[in-house]
Every structure is written in C-alpha cells, then in structure tokens.
KEMAR-756218 format. One line per 3 residues: their letters; for each residue z, y, x of N, C-alpha, C, O. Coordinates in nm, 4 decimals, padded with zeros to 6 digits. Atoms other than C-alpha are relative to their C-alpha. Layout:
BEGIN
a	Z Y X Z Y X Z Y X Z Y X | ...
END
This chain:
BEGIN
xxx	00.0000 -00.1180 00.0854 00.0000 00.0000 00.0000 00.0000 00.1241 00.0899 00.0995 00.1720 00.1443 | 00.0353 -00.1029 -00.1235 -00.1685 00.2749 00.2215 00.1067 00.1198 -00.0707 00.1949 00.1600 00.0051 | -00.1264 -00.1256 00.0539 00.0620 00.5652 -00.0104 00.1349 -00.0049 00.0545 00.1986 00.0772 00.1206
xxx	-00.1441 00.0418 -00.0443 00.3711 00.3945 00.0416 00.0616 00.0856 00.1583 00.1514 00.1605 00.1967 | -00.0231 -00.0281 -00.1369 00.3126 00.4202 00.3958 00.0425 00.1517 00.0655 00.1374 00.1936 00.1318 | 00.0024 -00.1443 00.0010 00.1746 00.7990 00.3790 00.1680 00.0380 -00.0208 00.2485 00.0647 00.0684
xxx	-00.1400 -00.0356 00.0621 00.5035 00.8664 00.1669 00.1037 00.0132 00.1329 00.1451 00.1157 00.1871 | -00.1223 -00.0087 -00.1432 00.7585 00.7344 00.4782 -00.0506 00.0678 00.1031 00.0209 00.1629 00.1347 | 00.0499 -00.0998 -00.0878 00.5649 00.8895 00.7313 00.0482 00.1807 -00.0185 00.1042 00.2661 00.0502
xxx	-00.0216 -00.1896 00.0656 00.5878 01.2517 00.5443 00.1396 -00.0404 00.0460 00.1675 -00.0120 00.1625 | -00.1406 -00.0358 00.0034 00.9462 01.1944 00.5241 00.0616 -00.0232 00.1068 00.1803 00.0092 00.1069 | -00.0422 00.0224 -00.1056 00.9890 01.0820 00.8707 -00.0434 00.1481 00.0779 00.0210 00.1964 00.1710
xxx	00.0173 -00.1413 -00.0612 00.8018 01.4330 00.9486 00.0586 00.0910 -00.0446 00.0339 00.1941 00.0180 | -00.1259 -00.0654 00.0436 01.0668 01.6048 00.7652 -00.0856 00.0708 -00.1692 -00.0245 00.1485 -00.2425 | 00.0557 -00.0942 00.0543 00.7836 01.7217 00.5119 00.0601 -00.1140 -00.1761 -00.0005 -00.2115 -00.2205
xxx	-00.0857 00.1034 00.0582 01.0683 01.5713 00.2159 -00.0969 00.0150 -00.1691 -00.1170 -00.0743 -00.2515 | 00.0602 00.0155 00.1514 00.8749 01.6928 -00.1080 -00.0996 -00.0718 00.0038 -00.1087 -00.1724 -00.0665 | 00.1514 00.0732 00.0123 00.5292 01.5871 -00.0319 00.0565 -00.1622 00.0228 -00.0115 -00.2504 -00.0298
xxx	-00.0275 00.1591 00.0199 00.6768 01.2450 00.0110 00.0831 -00.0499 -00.0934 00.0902 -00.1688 -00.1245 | -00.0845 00.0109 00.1277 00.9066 01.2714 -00.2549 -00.1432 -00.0069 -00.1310 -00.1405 -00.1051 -00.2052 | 00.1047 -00.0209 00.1115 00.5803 01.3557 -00.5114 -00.0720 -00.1302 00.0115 -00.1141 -00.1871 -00.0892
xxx	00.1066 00.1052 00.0036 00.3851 01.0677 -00.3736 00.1180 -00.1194 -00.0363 00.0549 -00.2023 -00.1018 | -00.0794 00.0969 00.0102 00.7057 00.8102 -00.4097 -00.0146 00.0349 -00.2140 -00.0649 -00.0421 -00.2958 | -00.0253 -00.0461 00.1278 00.7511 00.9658 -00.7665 -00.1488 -00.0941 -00.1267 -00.1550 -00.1651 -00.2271
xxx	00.1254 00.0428 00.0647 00.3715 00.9094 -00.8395 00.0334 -00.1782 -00.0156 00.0669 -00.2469 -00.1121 | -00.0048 00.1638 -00.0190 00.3835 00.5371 -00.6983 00.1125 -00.0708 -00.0863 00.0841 -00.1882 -00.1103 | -00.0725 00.0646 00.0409 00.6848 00.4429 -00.8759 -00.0299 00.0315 -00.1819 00.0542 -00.0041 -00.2645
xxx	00.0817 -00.0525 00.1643 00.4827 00.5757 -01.2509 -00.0558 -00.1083 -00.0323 -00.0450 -00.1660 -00.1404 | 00.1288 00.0676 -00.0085 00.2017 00.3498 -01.1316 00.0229 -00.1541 00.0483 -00.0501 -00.2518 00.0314 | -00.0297 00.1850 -00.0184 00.4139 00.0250 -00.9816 00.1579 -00.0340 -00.0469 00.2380 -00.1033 00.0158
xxx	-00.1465 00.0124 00.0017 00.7436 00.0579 -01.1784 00.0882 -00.1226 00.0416 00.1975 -00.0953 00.0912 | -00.0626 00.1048 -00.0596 00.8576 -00.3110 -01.0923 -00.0141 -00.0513 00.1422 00.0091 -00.1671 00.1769 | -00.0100 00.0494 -00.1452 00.8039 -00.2906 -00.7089 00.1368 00.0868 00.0708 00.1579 00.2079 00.0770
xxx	-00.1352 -00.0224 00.0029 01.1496 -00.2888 -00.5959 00.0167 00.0654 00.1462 00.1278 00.1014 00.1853 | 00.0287 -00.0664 -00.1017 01.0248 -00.1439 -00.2712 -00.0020 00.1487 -00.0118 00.0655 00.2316 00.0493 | 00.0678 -00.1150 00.0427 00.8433 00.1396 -00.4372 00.1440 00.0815 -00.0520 00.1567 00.1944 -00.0045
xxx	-00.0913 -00.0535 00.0536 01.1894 00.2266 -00.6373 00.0822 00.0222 00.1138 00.0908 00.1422 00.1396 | -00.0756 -00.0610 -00.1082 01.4127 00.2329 -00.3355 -00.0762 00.0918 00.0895 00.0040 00.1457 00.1657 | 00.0664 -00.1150 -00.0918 01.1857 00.4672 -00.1391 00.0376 00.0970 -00.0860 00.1416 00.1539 -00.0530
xxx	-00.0016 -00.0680 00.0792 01.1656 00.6754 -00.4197 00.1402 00.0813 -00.0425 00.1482 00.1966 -00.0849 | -00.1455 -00.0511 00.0317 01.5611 00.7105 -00.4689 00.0101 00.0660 00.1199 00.0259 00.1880 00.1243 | -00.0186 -00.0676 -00.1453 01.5792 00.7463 -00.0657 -00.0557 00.1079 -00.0216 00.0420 00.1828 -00.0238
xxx	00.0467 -00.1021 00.0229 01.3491 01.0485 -00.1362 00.0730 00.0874 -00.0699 00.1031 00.2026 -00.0385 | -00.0874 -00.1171 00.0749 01.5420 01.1808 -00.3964 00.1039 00.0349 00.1126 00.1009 00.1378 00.1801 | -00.1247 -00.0647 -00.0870 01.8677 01.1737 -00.1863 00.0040 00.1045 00.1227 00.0921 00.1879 00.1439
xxx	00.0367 -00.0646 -00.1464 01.7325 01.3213 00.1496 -00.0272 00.1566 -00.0898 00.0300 00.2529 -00.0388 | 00.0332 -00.1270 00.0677 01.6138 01.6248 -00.0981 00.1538 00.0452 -00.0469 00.1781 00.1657 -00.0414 | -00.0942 -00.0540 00.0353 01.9671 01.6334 -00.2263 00.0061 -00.0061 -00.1454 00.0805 00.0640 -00.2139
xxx	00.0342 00.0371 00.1387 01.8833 01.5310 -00.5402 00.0393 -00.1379 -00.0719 -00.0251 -00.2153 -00.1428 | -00.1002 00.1417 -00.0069 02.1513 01.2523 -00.5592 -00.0770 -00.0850 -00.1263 -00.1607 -00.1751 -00.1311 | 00.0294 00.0384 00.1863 02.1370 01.2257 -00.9913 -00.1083 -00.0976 -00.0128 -00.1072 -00.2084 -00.0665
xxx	00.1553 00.0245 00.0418 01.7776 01.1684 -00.9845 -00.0021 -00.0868 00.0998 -00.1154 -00.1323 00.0838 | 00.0072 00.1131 -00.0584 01.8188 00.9037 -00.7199 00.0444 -00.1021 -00.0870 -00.0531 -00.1717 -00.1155 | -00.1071 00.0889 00.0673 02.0669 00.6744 -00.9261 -00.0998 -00.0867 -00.0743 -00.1015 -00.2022 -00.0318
xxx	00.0784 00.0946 00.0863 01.8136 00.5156 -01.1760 -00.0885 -00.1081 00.1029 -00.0682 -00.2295 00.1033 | 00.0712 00.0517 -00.0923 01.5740 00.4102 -00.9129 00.0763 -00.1117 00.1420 00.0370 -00.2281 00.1506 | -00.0935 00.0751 -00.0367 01.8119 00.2582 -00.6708 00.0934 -00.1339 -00.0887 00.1421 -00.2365 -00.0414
xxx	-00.0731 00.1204 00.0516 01.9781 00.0534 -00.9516 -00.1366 -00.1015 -00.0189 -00.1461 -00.2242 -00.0215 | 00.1340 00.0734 00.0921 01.6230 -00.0299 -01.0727 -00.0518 -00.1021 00.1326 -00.1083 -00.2106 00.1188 | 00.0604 00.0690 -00.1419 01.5401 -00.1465 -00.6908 00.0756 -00.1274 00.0535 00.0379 -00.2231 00.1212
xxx	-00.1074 00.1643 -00.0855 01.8856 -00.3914 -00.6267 -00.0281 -00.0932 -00.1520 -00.0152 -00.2152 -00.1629 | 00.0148 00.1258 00.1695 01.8093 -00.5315 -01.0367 -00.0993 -00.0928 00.0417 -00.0911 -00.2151 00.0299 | 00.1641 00.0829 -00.0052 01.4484 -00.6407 -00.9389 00.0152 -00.0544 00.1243 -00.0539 -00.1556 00.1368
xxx	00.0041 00.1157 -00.0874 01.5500 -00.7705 -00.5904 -00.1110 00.1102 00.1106 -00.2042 00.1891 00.0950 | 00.0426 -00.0587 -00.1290 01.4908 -00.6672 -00.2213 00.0362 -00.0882 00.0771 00.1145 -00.1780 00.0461 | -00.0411 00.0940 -00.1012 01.4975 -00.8297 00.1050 00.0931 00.0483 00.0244 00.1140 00.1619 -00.0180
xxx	-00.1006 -00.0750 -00.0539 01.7949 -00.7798 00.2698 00.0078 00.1313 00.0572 00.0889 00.2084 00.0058 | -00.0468 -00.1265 -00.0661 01.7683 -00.4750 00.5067 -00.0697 00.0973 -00.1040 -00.0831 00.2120 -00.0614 | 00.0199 -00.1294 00.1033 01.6470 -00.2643 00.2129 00.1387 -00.0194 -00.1088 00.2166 00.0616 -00.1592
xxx	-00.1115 -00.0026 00.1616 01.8834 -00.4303 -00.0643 00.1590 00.0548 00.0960 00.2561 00.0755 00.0233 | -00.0895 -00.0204 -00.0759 02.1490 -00.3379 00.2325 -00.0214 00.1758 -00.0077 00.0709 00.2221 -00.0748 | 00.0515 -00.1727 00.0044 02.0241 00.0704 00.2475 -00.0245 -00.0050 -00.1322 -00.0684 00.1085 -00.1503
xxx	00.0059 -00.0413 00.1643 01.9916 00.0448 -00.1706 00.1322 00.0052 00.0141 00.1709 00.1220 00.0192 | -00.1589 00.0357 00.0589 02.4018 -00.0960 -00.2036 00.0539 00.1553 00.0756 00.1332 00.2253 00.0126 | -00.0684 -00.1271 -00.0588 02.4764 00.2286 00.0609 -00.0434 00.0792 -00.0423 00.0447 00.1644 -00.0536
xxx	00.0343 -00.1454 00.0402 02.2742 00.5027 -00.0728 00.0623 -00.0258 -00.1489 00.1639 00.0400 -00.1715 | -00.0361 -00.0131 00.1567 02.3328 00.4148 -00.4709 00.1978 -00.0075 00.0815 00.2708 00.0442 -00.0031 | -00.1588 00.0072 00.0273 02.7371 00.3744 -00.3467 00.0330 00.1210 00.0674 00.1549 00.1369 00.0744
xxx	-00.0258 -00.0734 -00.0568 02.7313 00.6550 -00.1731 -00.0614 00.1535 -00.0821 -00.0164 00.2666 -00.0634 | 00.0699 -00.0501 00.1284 02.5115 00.8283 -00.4557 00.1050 00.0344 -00.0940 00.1181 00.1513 -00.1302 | -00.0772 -00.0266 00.0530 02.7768 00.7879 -00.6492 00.1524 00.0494 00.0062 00.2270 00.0835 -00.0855
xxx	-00.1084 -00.0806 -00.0519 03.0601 00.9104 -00.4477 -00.0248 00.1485 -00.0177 00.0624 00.2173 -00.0708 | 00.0381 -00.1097 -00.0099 02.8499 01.2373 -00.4018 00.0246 00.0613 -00.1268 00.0695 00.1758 -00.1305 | 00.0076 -00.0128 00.1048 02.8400 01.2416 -00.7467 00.1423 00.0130 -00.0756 00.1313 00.0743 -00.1818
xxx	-00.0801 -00.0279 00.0175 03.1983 01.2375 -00.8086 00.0073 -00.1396 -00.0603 00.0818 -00.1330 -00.1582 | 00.0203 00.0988 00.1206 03.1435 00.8868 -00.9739 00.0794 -00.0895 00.0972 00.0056 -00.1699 00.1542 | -00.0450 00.0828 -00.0935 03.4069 00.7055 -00.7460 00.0368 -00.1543 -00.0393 00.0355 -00.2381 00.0508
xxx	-00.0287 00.1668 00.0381 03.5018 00.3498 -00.9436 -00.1441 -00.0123 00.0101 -00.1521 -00.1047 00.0911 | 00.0926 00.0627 00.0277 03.1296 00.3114 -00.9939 -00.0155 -00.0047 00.1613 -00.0227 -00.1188 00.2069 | 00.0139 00.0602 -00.1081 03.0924 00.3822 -00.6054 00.0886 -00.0717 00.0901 00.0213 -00.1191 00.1817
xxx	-00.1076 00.1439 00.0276 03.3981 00.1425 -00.5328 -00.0708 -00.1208 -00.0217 -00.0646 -00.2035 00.0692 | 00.0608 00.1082 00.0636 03.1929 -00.1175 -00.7305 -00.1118 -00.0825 00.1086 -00.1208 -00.1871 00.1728 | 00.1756 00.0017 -00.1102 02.8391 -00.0917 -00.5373 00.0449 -00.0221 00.0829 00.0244 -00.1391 00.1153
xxx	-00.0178 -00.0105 -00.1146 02.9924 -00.0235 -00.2419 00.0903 -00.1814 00.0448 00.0776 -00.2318 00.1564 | -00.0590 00.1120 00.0167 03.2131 -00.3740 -00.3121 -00.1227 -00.0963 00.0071 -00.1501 -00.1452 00.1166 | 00.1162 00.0505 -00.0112 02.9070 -00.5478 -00.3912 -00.0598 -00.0529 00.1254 -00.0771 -00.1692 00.1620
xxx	00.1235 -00.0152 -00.1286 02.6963 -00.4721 -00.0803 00.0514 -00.0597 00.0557 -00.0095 -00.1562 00.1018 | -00.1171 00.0410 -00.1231 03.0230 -00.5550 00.1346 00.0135 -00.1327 -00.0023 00.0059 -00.1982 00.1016 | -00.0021 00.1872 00.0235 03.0643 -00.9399 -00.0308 -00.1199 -00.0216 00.0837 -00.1105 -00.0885 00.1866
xxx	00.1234 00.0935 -00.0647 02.7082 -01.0025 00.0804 -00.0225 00.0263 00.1208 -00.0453 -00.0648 00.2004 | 00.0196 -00.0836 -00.1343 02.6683 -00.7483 00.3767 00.1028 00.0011 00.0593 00.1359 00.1188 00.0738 | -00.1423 -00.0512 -00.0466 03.0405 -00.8145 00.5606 -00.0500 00.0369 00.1149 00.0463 00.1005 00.1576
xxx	-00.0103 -00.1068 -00.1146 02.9250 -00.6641 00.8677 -00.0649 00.0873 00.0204 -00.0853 00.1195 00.1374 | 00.0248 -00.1435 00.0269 02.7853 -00.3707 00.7690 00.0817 00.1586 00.0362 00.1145 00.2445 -00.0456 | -00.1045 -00.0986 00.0011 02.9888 -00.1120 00.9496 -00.0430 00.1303 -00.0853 00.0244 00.1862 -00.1718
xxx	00.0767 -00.1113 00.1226 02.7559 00.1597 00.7820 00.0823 00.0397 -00.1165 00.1526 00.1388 -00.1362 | -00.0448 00.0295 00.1506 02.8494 00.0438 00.4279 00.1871 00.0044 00.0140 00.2548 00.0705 -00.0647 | -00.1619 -00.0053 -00.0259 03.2600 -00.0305 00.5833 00.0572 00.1905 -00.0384 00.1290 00.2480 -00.1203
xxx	-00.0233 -00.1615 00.0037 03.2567 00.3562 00.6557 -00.0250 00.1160 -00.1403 00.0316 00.2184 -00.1785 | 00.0165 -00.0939 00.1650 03.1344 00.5088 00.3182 00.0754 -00.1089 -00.0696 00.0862 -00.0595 -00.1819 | -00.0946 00.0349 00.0909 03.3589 00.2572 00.1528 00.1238 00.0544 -00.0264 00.1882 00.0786 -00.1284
xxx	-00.1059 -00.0851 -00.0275 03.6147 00.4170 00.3403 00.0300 00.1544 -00.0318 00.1459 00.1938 -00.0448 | 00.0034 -00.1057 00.0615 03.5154 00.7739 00.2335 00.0368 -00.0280 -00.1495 00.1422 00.0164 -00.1949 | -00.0267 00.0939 00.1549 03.5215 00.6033 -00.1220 00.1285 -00.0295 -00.0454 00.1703 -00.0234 -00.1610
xxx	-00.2014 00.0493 00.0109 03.9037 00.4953 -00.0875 00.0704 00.1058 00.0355 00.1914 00.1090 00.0130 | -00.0404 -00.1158 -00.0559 03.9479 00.8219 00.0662 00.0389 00.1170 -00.1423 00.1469 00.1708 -00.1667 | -00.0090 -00.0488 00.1159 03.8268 01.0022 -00.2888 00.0942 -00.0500 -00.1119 00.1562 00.0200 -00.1919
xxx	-00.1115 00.0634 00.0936 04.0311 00.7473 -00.4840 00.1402 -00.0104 00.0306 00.2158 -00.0750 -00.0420 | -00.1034 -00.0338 -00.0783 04.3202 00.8410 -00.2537 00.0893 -00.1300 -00.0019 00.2015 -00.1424 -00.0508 | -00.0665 00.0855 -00.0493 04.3869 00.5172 -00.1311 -00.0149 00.0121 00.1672 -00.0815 -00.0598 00.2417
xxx	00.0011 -00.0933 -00.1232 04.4149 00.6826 00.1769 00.0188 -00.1166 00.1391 -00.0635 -00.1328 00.2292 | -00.0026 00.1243 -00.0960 04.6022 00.3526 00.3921 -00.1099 -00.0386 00.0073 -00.1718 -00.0072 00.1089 | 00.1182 00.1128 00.0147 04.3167 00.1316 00.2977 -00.1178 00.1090 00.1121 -00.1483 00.0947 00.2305
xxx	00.1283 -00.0533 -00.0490 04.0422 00.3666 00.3884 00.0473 00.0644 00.1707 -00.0324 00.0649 00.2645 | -00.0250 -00.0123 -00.1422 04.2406 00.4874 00.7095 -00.0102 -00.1558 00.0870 -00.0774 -00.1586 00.1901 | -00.0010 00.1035 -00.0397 04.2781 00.1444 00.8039 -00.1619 -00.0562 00.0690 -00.1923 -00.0774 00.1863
xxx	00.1402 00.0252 00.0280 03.9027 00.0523 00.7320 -00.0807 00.0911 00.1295 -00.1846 00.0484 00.1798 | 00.0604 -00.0800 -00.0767 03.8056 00.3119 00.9683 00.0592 00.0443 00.1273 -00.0105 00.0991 00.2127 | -00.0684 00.0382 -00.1693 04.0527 00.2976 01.2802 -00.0385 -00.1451 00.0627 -00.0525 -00.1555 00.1846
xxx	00.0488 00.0642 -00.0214 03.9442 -00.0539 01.2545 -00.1269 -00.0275 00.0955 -00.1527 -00.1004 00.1913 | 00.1803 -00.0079 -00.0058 03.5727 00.0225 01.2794 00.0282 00.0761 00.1225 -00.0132 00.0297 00.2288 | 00.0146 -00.0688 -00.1435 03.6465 00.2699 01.5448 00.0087 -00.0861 00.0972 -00.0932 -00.1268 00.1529
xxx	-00.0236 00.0785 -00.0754 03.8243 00.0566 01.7592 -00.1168 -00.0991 00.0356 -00.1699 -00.0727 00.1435 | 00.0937 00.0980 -00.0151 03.5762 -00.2196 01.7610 -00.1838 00.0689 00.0240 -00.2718 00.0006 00.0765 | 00.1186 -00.0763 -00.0592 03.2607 00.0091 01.8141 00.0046 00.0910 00.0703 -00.1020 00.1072 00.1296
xxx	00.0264 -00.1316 -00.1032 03.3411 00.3281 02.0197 -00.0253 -00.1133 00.1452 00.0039 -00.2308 00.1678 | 00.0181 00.0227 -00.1127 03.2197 00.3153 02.3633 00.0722 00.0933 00.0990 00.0581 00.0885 00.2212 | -00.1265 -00.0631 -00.0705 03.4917 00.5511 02.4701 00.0850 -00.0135 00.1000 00.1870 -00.0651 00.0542
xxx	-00.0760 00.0871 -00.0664 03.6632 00.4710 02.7525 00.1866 00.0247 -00.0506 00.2918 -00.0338 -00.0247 | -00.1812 -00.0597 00.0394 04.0124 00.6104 02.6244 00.0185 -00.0603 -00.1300 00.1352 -00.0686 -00.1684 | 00.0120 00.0830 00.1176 03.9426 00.4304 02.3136 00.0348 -00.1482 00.0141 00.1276 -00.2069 -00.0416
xxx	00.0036 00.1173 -00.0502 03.8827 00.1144 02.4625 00.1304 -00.0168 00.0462 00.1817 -00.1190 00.0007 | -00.0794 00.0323 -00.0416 04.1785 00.1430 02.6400 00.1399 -00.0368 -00.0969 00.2405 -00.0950 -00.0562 | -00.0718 -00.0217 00.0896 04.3711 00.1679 02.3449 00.0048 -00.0834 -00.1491 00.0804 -00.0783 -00.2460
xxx	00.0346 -00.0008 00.1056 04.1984 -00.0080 02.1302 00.0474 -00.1421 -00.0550 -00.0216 -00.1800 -00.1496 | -00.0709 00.0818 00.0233 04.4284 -00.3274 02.0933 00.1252 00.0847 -00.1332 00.1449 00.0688 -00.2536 | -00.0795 -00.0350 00.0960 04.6979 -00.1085 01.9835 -00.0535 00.1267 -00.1454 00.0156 00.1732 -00.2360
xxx	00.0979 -00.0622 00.1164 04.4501 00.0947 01.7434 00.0291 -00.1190 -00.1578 00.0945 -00.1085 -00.2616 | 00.0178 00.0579 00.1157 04.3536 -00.2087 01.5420 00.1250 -00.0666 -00.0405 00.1340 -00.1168 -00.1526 | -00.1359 00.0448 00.0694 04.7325 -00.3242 01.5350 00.0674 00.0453 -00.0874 00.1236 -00.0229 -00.1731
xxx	-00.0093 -00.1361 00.0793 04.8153 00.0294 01.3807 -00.0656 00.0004 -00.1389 -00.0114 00.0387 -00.2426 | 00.0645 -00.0379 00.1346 04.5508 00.0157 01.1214 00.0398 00.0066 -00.1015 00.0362 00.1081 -00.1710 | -00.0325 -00.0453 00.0929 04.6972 -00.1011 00.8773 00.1452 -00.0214 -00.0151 00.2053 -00.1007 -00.0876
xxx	-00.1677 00.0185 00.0353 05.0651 -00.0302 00.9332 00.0586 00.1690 00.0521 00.1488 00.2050 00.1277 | -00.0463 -00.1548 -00.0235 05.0583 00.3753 00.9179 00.0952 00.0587 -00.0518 00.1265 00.1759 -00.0307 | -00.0936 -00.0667 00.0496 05.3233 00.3923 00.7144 00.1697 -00.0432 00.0208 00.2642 00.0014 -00.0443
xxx	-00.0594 00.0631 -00.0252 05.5573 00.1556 00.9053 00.0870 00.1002 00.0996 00.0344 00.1825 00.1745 | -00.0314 -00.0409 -00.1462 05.8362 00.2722 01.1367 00.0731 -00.0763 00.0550 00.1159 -00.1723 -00.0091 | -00.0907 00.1095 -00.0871 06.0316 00.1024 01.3947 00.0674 00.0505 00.0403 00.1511 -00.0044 00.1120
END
C-alpha cells in the first residue's frame, strides 16, 4: 500500500497533517485494516489530537495486529487515555498490553504515570525505581542499583 507508506514517511518528516489527511483518507477506504487504523490514531496523537485518536486505536487492537504494532496500539490508546483524563480506562489498556507485553518497559513507565494520576503513588514509584535501576547506564546508578530495587517497593518503611 504505496499511501500507507507515503503517510509514515510525511510523518517521519515532521510534515504531521499531510500524513494525518492521507491516514484519515486510507482508513474511509480500508476501514478493517488494522494497520491502516493504528497509523491513523498514531497520526492523530502526534498532532495532539488525543480524542480523535481513541476510536481508531480501539478499532486497530479489536481487528488484530502483529505484535510490535498491537504493542504501540495498548501504549498510545493507554496513554490516550491518561491524556485524556480517562485514568481506570487507561489502567485497563495499559493492564492489558502488560499481561501479554511483560517486558515492555515503555508500556511499565506510562503505567506508572497512570498509578501516578490514580494516586497510587507507592505502586507507580516502585514501578519506576525498578525500571530505572535495571536500565540506566549511569555509573552512580549502577552502583546503587541493588539497593534501589530493594527500596522500591518499601518507601514507606522505616527502620
């Protein structure tokens, strides 16, 4: 699908409407390509145009994706809906993605913003001293980073 292509290209050249119009078109003209709908949401969001992502993204994980897209649908729609103020629904998604996707630090980290809005504050601190620890390349991190992930989740402990 030579459009498709056009479409990511534009939006990889930053030029976000003209690839937003052609995703818009294509998804008129192939509503059940579950490809075509997640581009199309990605478009919306990069514009800032969360709302108008949401349909398209659900419409893209209903009909089925390979993994590394249905993995970038579960984070933008859960993260879609954080933006959105819609935090149990992005809780949900973001739950979702995580059962199938567990090592997704990506998806870990906006879950953690997510627990952050629902002010489960431990959890999502936890979730994300974790993640640090185990990915920085820091050396002061590293050095530390035993008693990091021991900490995580015991911030409210004292001795």
């Amino acid at each position: 699908m030579k459009k498709l292509e056009i479409a990511i290209e534009l939006r990889k050249e930053g030029k976000l409407k003209e690839s937003n119009e052609i995703l818009i078109s294509l998804a008129k003209e192939y509503p059940n390509d579950p490809i075509v709908n997640y581009q199309c949401a990605w478009s919306f969001d990069v514009l800032g145009l969360e709302a108008d992502a949401v349909s398209y993204y659900e419409k893209a994980i209903l009909i089925g994706l390979p993994d590394k897209e249905l993995q970038g649908a579960f984070l933008g729609l859960g993260s879609t809906y954080r933006t959105l103020g819609q935090y149990e629904k992005s809780k949900e998604v973001l739950e979702q993605g995580l059962a199938k996707f567990t090592e997704n630090r990506a998806m870990k980290v906006f879950y953690a913003m997510t627990l952050y809005n629902l002010n489960e504050y431990s959890k999502a601190m936890e979730i994300l001293l974790y993640n640090l620890a185990q990915t920085s390349s820091d050396e002061n991190i590293k050095n530390y980073r035993k008693a990091i992930e021991f900490y995580s989740d015991k911030l409210n402990e004292v001795w």
